[in-house]
Structures are given as structure tokens and as C-alpha cells.
C-alpha positions in Angstrom: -5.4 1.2 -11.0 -4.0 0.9 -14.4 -1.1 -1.5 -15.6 0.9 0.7 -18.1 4.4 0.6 -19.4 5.8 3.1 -21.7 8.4 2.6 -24.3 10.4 5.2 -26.2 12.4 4.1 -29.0 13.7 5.3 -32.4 13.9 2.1 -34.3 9.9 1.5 -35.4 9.8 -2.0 -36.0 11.6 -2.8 -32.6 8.9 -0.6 -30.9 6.0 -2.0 -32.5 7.2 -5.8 -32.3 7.9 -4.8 -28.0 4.3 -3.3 -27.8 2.8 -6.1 -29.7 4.1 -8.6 -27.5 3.8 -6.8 -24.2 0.0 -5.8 -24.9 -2.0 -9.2 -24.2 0.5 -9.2 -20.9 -0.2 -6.2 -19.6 -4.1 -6.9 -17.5 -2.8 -8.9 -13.9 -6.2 -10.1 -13.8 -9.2 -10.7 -16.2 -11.9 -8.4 -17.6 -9.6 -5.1 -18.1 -9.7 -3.1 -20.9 -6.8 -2.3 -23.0 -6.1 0.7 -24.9 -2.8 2.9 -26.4 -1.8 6.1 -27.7 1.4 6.9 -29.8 3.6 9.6 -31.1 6.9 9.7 -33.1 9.6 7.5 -31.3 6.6 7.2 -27.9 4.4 4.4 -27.5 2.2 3.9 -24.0 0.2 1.0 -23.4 -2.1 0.2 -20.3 -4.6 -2.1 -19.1 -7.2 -0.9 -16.6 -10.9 -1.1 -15.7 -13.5 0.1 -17.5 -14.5 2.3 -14.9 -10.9 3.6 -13.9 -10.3 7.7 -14.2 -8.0 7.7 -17.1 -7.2 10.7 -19.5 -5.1 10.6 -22.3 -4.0 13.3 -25.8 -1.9 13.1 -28.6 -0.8 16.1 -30.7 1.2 17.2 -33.0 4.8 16.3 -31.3 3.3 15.8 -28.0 1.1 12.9 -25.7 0.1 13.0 -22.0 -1.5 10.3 -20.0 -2.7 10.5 -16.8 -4.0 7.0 -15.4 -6.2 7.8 -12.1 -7.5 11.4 -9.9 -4.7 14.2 -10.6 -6.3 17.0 -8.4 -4.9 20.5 -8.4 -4.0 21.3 -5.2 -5.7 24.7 -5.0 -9.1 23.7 -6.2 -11.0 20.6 -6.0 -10.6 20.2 -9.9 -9.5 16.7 -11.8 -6.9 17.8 -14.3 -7.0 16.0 -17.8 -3.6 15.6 -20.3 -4.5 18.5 -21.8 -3.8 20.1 -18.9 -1.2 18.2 -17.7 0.7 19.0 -21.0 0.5 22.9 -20.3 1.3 22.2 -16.5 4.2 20.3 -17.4 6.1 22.6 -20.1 9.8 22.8 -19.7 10.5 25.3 -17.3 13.4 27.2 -16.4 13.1 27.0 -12.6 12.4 23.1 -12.7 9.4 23.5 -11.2 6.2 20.5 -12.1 3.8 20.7 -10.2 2.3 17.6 -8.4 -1.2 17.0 -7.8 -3.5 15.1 -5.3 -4.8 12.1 -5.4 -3.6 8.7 -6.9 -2.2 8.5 -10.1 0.9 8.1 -12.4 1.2 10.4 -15.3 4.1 10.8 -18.4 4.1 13.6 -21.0 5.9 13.1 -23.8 7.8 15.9 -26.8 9.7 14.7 -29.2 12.6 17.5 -28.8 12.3 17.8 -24.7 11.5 14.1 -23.9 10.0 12.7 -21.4 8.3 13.3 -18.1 6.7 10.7 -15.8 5.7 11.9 -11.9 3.2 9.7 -9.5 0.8 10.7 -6.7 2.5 12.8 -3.5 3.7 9.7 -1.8 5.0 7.1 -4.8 2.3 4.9 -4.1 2.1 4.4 -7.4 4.2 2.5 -8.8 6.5 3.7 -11.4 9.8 1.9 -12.7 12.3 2.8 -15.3 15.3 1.8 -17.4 17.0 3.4 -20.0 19.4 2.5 -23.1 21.0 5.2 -25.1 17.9 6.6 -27.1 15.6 3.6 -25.6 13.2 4.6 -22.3 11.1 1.9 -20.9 8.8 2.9 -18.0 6.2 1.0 -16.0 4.1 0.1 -12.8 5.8 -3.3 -13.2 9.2 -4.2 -13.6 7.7 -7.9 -15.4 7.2 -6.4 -19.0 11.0 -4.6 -19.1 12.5 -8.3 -20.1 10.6 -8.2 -23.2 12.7 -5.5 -24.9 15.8 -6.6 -26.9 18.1 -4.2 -25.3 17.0 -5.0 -22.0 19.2 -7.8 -20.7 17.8 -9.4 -16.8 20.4 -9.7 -14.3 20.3 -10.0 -10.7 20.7 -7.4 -8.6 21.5 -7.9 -4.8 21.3 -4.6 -3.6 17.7 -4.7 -4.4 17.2 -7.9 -2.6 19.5 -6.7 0.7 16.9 -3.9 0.7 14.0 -6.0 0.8 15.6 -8.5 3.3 16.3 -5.6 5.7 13.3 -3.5 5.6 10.5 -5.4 4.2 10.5 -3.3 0.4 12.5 -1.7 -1.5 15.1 0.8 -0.7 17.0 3.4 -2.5 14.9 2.6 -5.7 17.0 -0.7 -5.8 15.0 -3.4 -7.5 15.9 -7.1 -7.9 17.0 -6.4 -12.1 20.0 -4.0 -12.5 19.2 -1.5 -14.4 15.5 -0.6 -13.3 15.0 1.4 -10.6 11.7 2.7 -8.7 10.8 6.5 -9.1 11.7 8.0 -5.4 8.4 9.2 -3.8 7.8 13.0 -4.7 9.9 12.7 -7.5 9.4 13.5 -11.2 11.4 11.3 -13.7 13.4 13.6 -16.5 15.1 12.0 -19.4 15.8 13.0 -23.0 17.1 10.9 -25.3 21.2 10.1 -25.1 21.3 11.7 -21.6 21.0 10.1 -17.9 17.7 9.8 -16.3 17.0 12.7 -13.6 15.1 12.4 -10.5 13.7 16.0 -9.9 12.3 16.7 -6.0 8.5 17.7 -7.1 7.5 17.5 -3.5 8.3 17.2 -0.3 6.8 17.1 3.8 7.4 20.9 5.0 10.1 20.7 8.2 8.1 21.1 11.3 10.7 23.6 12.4 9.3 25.7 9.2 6.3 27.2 11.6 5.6 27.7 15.4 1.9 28.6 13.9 0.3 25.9 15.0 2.1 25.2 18.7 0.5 28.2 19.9 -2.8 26.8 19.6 -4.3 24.7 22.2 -4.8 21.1 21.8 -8.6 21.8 20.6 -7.6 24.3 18.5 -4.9 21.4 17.1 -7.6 18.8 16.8 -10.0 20.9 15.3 -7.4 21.8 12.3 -6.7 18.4 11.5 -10.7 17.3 11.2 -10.7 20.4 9.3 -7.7 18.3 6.8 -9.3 15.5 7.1 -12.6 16.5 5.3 -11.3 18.5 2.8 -8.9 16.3 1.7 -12.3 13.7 1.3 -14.4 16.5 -0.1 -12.0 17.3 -2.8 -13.3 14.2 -4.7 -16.8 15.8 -4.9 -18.7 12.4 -3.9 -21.9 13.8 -2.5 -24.7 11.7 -3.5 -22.8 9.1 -5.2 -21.7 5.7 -4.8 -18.4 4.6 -3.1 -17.2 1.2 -1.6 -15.6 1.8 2.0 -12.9 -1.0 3.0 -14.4 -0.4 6.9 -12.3 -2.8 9.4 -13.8 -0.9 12.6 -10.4 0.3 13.6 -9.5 3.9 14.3 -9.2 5.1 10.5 -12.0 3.7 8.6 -14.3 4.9 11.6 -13.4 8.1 11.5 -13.9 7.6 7.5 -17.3 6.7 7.8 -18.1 9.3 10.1 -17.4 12.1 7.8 -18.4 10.5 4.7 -21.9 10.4 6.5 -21.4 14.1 6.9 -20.8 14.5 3.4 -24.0 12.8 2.2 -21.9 9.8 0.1 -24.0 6.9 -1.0 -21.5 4.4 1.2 -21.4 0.4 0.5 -18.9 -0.9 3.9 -16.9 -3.8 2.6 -15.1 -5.9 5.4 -13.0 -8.6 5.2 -13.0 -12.1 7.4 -16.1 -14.3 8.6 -18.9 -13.2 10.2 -17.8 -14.3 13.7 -13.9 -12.2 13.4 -13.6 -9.0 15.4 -12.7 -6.8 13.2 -16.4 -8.4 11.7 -18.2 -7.4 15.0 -16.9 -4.1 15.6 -17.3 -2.9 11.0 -21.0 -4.5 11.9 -21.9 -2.1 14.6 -19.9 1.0 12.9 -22.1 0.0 10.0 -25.2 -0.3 11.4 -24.5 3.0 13.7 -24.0 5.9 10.4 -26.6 3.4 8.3 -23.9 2.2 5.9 -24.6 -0.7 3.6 -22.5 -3.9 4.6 -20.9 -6.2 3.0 -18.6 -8.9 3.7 -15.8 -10.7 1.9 -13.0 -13.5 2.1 -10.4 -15.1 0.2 -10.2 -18.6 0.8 -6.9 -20.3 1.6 -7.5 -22.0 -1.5 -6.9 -18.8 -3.4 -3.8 -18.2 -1.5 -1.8 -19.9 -4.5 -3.0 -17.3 -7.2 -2.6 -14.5 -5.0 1.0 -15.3 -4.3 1.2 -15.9 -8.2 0.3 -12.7 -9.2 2.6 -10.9 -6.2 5.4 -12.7 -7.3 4.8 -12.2 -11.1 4.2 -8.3 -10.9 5.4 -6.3 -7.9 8.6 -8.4 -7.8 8.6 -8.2 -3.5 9.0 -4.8 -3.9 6.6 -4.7 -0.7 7.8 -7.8 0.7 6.1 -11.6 0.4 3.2 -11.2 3.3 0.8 -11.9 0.0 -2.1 -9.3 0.0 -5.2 -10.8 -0.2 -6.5 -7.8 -2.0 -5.7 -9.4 -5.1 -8.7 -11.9 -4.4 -11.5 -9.2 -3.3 -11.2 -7.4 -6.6 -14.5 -8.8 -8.1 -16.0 -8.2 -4.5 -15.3 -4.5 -4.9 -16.2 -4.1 -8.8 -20.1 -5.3 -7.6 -20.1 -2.4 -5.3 -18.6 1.2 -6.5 -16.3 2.4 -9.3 -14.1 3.9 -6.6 -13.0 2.8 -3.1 -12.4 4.8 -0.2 -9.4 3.5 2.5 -7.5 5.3 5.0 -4.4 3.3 4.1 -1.1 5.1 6.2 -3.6 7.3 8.1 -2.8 5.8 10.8 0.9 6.6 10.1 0.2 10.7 8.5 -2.4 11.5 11.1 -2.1 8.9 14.0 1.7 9.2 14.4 1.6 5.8 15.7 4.9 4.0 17.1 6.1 2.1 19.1 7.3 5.4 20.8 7.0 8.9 21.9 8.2 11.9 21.4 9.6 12.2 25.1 10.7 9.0 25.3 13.7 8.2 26.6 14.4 5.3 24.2 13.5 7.5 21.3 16.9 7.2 18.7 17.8 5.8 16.0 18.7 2.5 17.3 15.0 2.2 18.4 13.6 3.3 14.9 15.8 1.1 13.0 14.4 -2.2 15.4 11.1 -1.2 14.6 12.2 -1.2 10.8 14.1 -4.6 10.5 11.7 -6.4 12.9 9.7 -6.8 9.6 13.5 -8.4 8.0 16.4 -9.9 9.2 18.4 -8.7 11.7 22.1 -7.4 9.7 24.0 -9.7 12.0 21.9 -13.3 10.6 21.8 -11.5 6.8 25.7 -11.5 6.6 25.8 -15.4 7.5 23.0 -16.0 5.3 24.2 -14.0 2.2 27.6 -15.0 0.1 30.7 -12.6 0.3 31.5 -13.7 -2.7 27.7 -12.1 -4.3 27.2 -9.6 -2.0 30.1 -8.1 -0.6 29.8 -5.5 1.1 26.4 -4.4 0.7 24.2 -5.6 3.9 26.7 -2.6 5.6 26.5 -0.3 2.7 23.3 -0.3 2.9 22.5 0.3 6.3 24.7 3.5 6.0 22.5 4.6 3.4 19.8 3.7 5.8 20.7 6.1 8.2 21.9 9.4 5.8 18.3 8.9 4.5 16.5 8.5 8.5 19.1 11.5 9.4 18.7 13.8 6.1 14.8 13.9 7.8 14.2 17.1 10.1 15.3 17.7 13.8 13.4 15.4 16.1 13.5 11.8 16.5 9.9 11.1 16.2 10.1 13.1 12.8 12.8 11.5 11.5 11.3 8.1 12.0 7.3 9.5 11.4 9.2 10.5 7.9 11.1 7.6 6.6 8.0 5.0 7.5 5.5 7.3 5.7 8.2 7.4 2.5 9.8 3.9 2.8 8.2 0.9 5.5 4.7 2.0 5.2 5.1 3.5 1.2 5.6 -0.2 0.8 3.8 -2.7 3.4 0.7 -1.0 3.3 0.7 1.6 0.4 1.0 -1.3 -2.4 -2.3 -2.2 -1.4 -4.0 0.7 -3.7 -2.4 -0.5 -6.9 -3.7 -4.1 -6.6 -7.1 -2.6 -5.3 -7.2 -0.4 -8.2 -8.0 -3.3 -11.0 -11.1 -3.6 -8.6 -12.5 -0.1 -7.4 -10.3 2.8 -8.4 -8.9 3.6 -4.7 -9.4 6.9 -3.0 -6.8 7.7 -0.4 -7.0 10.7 2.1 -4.0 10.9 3.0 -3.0 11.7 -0.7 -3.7 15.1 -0.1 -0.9 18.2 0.4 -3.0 20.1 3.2 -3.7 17.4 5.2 -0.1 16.3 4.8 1.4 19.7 5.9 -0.8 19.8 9.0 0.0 16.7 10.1 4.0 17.3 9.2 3.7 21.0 11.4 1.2 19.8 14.4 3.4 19.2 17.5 4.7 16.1 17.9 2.8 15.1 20.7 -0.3 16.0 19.4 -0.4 13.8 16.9 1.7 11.1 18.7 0.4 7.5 19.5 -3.0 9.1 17.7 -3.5 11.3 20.3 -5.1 14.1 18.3 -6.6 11.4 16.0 -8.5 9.5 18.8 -9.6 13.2 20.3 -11.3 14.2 16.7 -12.6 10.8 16.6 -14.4 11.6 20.2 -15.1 15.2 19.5 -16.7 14.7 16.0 -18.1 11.4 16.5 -18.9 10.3 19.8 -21.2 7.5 18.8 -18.6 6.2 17.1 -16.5 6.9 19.5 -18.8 4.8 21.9 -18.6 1.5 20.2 -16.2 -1.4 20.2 -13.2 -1.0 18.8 -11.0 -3.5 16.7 -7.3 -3.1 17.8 -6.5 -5.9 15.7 -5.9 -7.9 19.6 -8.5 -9.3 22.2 -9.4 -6.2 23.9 -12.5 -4.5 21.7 -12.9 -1.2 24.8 -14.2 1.6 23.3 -12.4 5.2 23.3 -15.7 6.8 25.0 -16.9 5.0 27.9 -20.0 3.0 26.1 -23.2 3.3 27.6 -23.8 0.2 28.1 -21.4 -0.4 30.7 -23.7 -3.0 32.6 -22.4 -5.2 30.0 -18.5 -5.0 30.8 -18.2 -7.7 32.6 -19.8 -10.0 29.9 -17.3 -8.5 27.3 -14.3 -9.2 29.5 -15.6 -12.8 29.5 -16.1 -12.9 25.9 -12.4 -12.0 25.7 -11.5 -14.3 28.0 -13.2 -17.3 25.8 -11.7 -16.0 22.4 -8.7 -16.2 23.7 -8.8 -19.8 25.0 -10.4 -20.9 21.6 -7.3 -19.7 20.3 -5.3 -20.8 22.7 -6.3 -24.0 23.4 -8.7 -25.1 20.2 -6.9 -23.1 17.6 -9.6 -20.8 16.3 -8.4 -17.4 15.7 -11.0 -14.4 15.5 -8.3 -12.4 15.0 -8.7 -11.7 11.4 -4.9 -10.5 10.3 -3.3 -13.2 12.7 -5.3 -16.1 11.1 -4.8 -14.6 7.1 -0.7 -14.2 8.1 -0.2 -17.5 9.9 2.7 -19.0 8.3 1.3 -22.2 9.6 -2.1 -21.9 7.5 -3.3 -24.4 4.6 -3.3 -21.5 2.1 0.5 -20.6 3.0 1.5 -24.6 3.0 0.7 -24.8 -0.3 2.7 -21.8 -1.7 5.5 -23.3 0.7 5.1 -26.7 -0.7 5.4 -24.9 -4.4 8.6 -22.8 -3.3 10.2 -25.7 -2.1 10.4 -27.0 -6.0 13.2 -24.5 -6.3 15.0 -24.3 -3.4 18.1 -25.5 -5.3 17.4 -22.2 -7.9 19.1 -19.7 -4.8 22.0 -21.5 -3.6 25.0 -19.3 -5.5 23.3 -16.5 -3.3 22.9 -17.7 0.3 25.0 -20.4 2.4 22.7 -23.4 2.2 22.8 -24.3 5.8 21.8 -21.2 7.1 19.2 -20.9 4.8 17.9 -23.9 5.4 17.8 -22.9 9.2 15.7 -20.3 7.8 13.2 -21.5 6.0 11.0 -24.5 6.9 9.9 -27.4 5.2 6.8 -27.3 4.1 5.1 -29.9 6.4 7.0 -28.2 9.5 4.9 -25.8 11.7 6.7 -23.0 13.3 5.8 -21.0 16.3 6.4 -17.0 16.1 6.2 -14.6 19.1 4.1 -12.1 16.3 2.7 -14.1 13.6 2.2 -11.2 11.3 5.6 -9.3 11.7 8.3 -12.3 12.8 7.8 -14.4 9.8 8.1 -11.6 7.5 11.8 -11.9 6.5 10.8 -15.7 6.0 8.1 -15.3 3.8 10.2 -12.6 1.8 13.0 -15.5 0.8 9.4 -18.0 0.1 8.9 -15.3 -2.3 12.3 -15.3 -3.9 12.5 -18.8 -4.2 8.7 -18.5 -6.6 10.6 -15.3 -8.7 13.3 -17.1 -9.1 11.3 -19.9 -11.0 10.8 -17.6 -13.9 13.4 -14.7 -13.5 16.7 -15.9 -12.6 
């Protein structure tokens, strides 16, 4: 992806003395290249790859820029500024299109202002502030502090958001002032005025159409593969190169299996040590549609830098679990321009939750658990946070909470399927294309309006607990089907009986002896468990580095309670869920490292 920031401002020498400083900040990691384009009072600035899709024009009193794949969503055609500029003249039904794919884009006229939209879900980051006749718009709220009329101040709605849910919500970032563009939102300001969120897209209701209930489950199954590999074939990658992030788990399988259909040179890239089980199962999915492999890790000793650059640039707008992604970047640059990942598939096509649609549990009291299991629980937040800072907001926002989960359509399930895909997911997993951008320029299915409606007007239980998905999977690609699967857990049975079944019994031994190695010996094979364990050197030494500034939060939490919290950094905890329990722990690890430089 591309690190960009836009700045709109009358006074010249202000402008040019912000861009100037701003410009050797902008790259998050080394080797980008840097480039610009200006008009009048408009000035954008970016930092990106060599290789990354980026289109930019300047005319007379316009500019576009559009950093990443903006596909129209009637054809399988890229659209350029040029066209973007046409596409996005004022209209008198406030109607801009959006587009495929992943990208942010901003057009610019010096009497109608400025527009700036992102990619279908706001996976793309975009942030803005504005001041009068000053707009200042970025992927990153870091570079905003630079400007003179920009003044940083805390802002604890954005950080009761995070605490509760695991990322932002309500656009609420930890500065007041700069918000984050609501996904399937177009931002609208001219100079003087307010800032305008325009809806640019939304999920159809699936009470909209009965036309796909009347089909029978086949039928169902075989609309969604047909989704699926359009919304893949729309790149056009036939015969060229692509990395795959392949983890041998339901979604990059069934990746693989119709790139293979679709002739695309494929290098498989998996994360962890040869002997993991996400490792095993990639290996044999790999091997099986004749996939290049390679492998990756990130030593704990680059833990540290990781959490540096989280910290520094996304601001725990996704939390404080510290992607690794920011240390495979080089890994993915040797391989492809672009990388494929079915990052939220599981969510869009595989419905998956801890629930049905028929269960009996299903409400919102069960959604909102599955939620703030990633946070604190409201309760523990109001003893940790001061009245006297906070007020009222830990119950403010949880009413927003649910107007936002009950402003979704009819059922249950779609209530919930809707606010993770826009807001838990958006965040916890969606983040992970912008920092694999600076790599591999990411290619996301699910960033795709067909697929997306099909998936939004299927039944709910056919796409439930991935019922339809693991079906097509079976259906289209039974030898995949056949093989190991990683379920990020112990048991590795495949969703087709595999056919060699005479070796059950030594699989179920195997599992037997991981799990004492990790029981008993402490060596995890669970690749995700052992990278999010609290308890690991990599995350004792950013604990020993956040524990320098411990002192830096106190006006915001009571002291004991937070100190209940969070753990020395020589103490080892025990968690029920290593990945999801200590989330709300690492999130105020994080705070304490942004609070070094930002408070």
C-alpha cells in the first residue's frame, strides 16, 4: 500500500514548510519510493513501492490520485485519475461511485473541493481533520501533528472504543479532532464548511430478495463459487506472477484451488517453522495444485520493531496484538508485486460464529460477548478508567454500540455477520493489507460488490458456520478437500474422508503427542498461539520497554486497578485463550509505548 497524507491549505509557505517536513516521514519502512503532485491550495504526498498500482493527474484546477486497484464494478477494467476525475464530478443526486479492489483515492477542484473514498469495506485507511480553510487527510493519523493548526490532544472516546472492541469505533481516534472515514463512505469537504460523510456503499438487506432461497442448497453453493472466481478473475492474473499467503485453512485452500483454475503463476508463502501445523497442512496444499513454497518467520527478536512501527502509525486503531506482517515484507517483495489473501473470507463467505442462525442463544447479548471478549468487559473498564477523564463514555458508547448492531437488517445472525465485517473484523484482521501493502500490493476477494451481495442475500444458513463455504470447497476441489486441514487447534481431519484412512489412527497419536509437547515441554506447533503468547521473549521485551512509562497514564486509569491489569514484565500469566484473553492487556501495553511520544 501506499503511505499518503494530503494537505489543503491557502497560505503557501505554511503548506510547503508542512509537506517539506512531513515527506522524509512519510515511508514506515525502507526502500519506498516517494513522489507528489500539487494544485492551487492541494498538495498530496505518498510513499509506496516501486511496484505498487498508483495513478495520479493534475490539470488545470483539478488532481486525482488513486493509490492501489480501483476496478469498475461492471467490467474487469482498472480505472486511472483521469477517470476517476470524470466519475467523480459533482453531482446533483450525490451519487460516487465506488469501485473494487483496494485502494484510497481523493480528487481535488479548487471551487468544489475535495473528495477522498477508500475500497468497499474501509480497509484502507483514511483519516481526516479539518480547520477552517485547512484539510489534512491520511492513512496515518502520525503526520497530522506536524501542521501548525493542528494542536494533539487526547481523546478518550477513541481509546474506550479500542478498550471495548479491540479497534476503533464510531471513527473515534485517540487525537480529537481526526476521525476515521466510515467504511463505504466518501469524505466531502469544501473549504469553510463541515466535513460530510456521504453513504457510497452499502451490504444490500437480505430481506431485499427471496431470489436466491428458492434455489436448492447446490444451486446456493454453485452461485457463490461462481462469486468467488470472478471476484479473483477481475484482476486479470492469468499467466502472471502472484505471492499467495497460503496457511492451509479453509480460505487460502479454496484460494489456491481456483487460482490453479485460472492458470496464475502462484509463489505459496506461509508463515512459522517447518515443523508448525499450519506448516504441514500449506506443505501438502502446496505440493497437491503444484504451487511454489515458501516459508517465512519473524523472529521474537523483531518483535520490538514490529511493535514500534504499530505503535508509531496505526495508533491501536486495530488493537495492540502486533502483526507480524510488518516483518515479512522483504519476504513478499522477493516473490510477486502483488499478494493474494482471503483476509475476512472467512467472515463475508464463511459466516463463521460462535453461533447459528437457529440458535437459541442467538441476541445481542451473545454478539456483544463475542465482541468484547477481544476487550474489557464494561463492568472492569469503569473501575479502571477515571470519572473525572472519562465520564460517561464507557456507557455512551455501548449505546452507540447497539443503535449501530440494531440499525443492521432483521435477523440476528445479520446483524452480528454485519457489524464484524464493518467494525471487529474491518479492524483485527483487515489492517493486515495496509501493512502488507509496502511489501506485495495485496489482492483481497472479498473486495468485490458481487461476491459481497451474494453472500449478504444467500440464506443465513447456507452460509452459516461455512456451511456453503466448506460444500464448494468439496464440490470444486475435492483433493483439497481430502487433505489435512489446519484449524488453527490439534485436530488436522480433513472435510472429505482422506483416502488414506489406514493412517488415522497414527494421526490421532500424532495429536496426542503435540499436545503433550505443549502441555508438558512447552513447545507449541500451534503457530498463532505461540506468535500471541503474552508470555513469549519477543513480547517480554516490548513489556519490559512499556513498563518505562507506566507513570505516563496515570491521570487516565486508577493505578491499582491498572496495575492488577497489566503484569510486570518478568511475570508470566496464564490465559484460558492466549490469542483472544490477553487482547485488552496488550491494547493498554500499547498505550503505555504511544504515550511515550504522543501524550
Amino acid at each position: 500500500m501506499a503511505n499518503f497524507f494530503v494537505v489543503v491549505d491557502p497560505d503557501a509557505e505554511r503548506r510547503s514548510q508542512f509537506v517539506k517536513k512531513i515527506e522524509p516521514l512519510l515511508p514506515p519502512v525502507e526502500g519506498l519510493v516517494t513522489n507528489s503532485c500539487s494544485v492551487g491550495n492541494f498538495c498530496a504526498v505518498w510513499a509506496a513501492s516501486s511496484t505498487a498500482p498508483i495513478s495520479y493527474t493534475v490539470q488545470q484546477e483539478d488532481a486525482g490520485v488513486i493509490w492501489g486497484d480501483a476496478i469498475d464494478q461492471t467490467k474487469p477494467a482498472r480505472i486511472n485519475a483521469n477517470g476517476l476525475l470524470n466519475l467523480w464530478k459533482d453531482s446533483t443526486n450525490n451519487s460516487y461511485p465506488a469501485f473494487n479492489g483496494f485502494y484510497a483515492a481523493v480528487t481535488y477542484h479548487q471551487h468544489h473541493g475535495l473528495k477522498v473514498g477508500a475500497d468497499l469495506l474501509g480497509l484502507f485507511p483514511v483519516y481526516y481533520y479539518t480547520h477552517g480553510q485547512v484539510a489534512l487527510v491520511g492513512s496515518s493519523p502520525e503526520l497530522f501533528r506536524y501542521h501548525p493548526l493542528f494542536q494533539p490532544a487526547f481523546n478518550p472516546a477513541g481509546l474506550v472504543g479500542i478498550l471495548l472492541t479491540n479497534g476503533l469505533f464510531d471513527g473515534q481516534t485517540l487525537w480529537q479532532g481526526i476521525k476515521r472515514l466510515d467504511a463505504g463512505c466518501l469524505l466531502f469537504w469544501q473549504a469553510g464548511t463541515s466535513p460530510k460523510e456521504l453513504r457510497q456503499y452499502q451490504l444490500p438487506k437480505s430481506e431485499q430478495s427471496s431470489e436466491y432461497s428458492q434455489l436448492s442448497f447446490a444451486e446456493q453453493v454453485e452461485v457463490l463459487a461462481q462469486a468467488v472466481e470472478g471476484a479473483i478473475a477481475q484482476y486479470d492474473m492469468s499467466g502472471k506472477r502472484a505471492s499467495l499467503l497460503l496457511s492451509g485453512g479453509i480460505d487460502s485452500r479454496m484460494l489456491a484451488g481456483f487460482l490453479r483454475r485460472q492458470n496464475v503463476d502462484v509463489a505459496a508463502l506461509t508463515l512459522g517453522r517447518r515443523t508448525d501445523i499450519e506448516m504441514r497442512c500449506a506443505a501438502t496444499v502446496a505440493r497437491t495444485v503444484g504451487f511454489e513454497h515458501h516459508t517465512a518467520t519473524v523472529p521474537f527478536a523483531q518483535y520490538p520493531a514490529c511493535a514500534d512501527t504499530v505503535v508509531r502509525w496505526e495508533h491501536l486503531a486495530n488493537g495492540f496484538n502486533v502483526s507480524t506482517d510488518w516483518g515479512i515484507l522483504c519476504d513478499l517483495k522477493k516473490l510477486a508485486p502483488t499478494t493474494v489473501t482471503g483476509y475476512l473470507m472467512d467472515r463475508v463467505v464463511g459466516g463463521s460464529a460462535p453461533y447459528s442462525p437457529s440458535a437459541d442463544e442467538m441476541s445481542y447479548e451473545a454478539f456483544f460477548d463475542n465482541v468484547n471478549c477481544w476487550g474489557f468487559p464494561p463492568d472492569l473498564l469503569k473501575r479502571l478508567l477515571r470519572q473525572e477523564v472519562f465520564y460517561d463514555l464507557v456507557q455512551d458508547t455501548l449505546a452507540r454500540i447497539r443503535i449501530v448492531y440494531e440499525s443492521y437488517p432483521a435477523t440476528e445472525f445479520r446483524r452480528a455477520w454485519w457489524f464484524e465485517i464493518f467494525h471487529s473484523n474491518r479492524f483485527h484482521v483487515g489492517s493486515s493489507a495496509w501493512q502488507l501493502s509496502f511489501g506485495a500490493w495485496p489482492i483481497l476477494p472479498v473486495l468485490n460488490w458481487q461476491l459481497l451481495e451474494v453472500s449478504a442475500l444467500l440464506p443465513d444458513k447456507t452460509i452459516a458456520q461455512r456451511r456453503a463455504q466448506i460444500e464448494l470447497l468439496c464440490t470444486y476441489f475435492p483433493q483439497l478437500a481430502q487433505l489435512p486441514l489446519d484449524r488453527n487447534a490439534y485436530n488436522l481431519e480433513p472435510l472429505l474422508g482422506s483416502k488414506n484412512q489406514f493412517l488415522a489412527p497414527l494421526v490421532k497419536l500424532q495429536r496426542r503427542w503435540w499436545q503433550f509437547q505443549q502441555q508438558k515441554l512447552g513447545y507449541e506447533r500451534r503457530y498463532y498461539f505461540r506468535t500471541y503468547d503474552f508470555n513469549n521473549d519477543g513480547w517480554r521485551v516490548i513489556r519490559k520497554q512499556a513498563e518505562l512509562y507506566r507513570d505516563y497514564v496515570n491521570y487516565f486509569f486508577h493505578e491499582d486497578v491498572f496495575n492488577a491489569l497489566v503484569p510486570t514484565p518478568d511475570a508470566r500469566t496464564q490465559y484460558k485463550d492466549p490469542i483472544i484473553d490477553a487482547s485488552g492487556i496488550k491494547a493498554l501495553v500499547g498505550l503505555l509505548l504511544w504515550s511515550k511520544d504522543h501524550l
